[in-house]
C-alpha positions in Angstrom: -9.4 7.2 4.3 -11.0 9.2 1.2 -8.7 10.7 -0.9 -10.6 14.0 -0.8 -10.7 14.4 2.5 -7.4 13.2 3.9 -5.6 15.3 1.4 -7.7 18.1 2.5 -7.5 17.7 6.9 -4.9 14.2 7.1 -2.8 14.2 4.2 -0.3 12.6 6.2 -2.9 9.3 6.4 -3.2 9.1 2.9 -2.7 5.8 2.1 -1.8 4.7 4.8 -3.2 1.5 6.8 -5.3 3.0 10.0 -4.5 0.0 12.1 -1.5 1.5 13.2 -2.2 4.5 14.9 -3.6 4.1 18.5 -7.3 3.5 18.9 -7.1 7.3 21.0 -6.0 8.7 17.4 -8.6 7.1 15.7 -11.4 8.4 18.0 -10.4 11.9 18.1 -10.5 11.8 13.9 -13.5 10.3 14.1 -14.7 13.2 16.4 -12.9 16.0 14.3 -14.7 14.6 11.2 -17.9 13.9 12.5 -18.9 16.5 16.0 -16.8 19.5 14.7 -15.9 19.5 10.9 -20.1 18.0 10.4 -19.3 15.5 7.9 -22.6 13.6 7.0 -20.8 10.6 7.0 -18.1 8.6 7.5 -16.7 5.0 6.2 -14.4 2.7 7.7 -13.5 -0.5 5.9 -12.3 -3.2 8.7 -10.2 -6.6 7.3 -10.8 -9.6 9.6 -8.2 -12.2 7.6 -9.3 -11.9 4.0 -13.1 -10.8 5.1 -13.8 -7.0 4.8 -17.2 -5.4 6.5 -17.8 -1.8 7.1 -18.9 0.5 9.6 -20.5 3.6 8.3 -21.6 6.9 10.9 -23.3 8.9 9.6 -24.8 12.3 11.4 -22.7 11.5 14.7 -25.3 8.9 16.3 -26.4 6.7 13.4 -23.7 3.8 13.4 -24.2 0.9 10.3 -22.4 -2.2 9.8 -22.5 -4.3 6.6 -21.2 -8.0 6.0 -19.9 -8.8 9.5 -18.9 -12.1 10.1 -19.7 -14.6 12.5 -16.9 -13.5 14.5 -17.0 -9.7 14.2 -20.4 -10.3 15.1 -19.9 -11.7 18.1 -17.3 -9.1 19.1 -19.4 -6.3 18.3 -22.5 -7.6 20.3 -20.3 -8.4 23.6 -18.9 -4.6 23.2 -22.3 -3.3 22.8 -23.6 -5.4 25.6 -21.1 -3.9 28.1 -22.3 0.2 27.0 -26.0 -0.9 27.7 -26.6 -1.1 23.5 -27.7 -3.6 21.0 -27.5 -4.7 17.4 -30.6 -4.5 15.2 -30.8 -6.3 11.9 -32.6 -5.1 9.1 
């Protein structure tokens, strides 16, 4: 999490590794940050083994991932697929 930030609204997250709270947690920061505190956008960095990609928000309904791999990929298309969405590259 940015350093700004989390010492600002989470500093108990500050450096700390996000993987271990429950995916509930997760999604109601991800709400706080984004429907009711109106942050323009936010950044999270996922590790797949030594492979990093990110996922950037930005505005609450614009949703960008950069350098997914093949398997990531995959993952992210079959979760999609079941809400009725899709992946467009560009």
């Amino acid at each position: 999490m940015d350093h700004d930030l989390a010492k600002e609204t989470y500093p108990d997250l500050l450096d700390r590794d996000l993987t271990e709270l429950p995916v509930a947690d997760l999604l109601e920061i991800s709400k706080k940050l984004i429907v009711t505190d109106h942050y323009l956008g936010v950044n999270v960095l996922f590790r797949d083994k030594k492979h990093y990609f990110l996922l950037r928000i930005e505005s609450g309904i614009d949703a960008d991932l950069y350098k997914l791999s093949k398997k990531a990929e995959k993952l992210v298309n079959k979760l999609l697929k079941r809400n009725g969405l899709f992946l467009v590259k560009y």
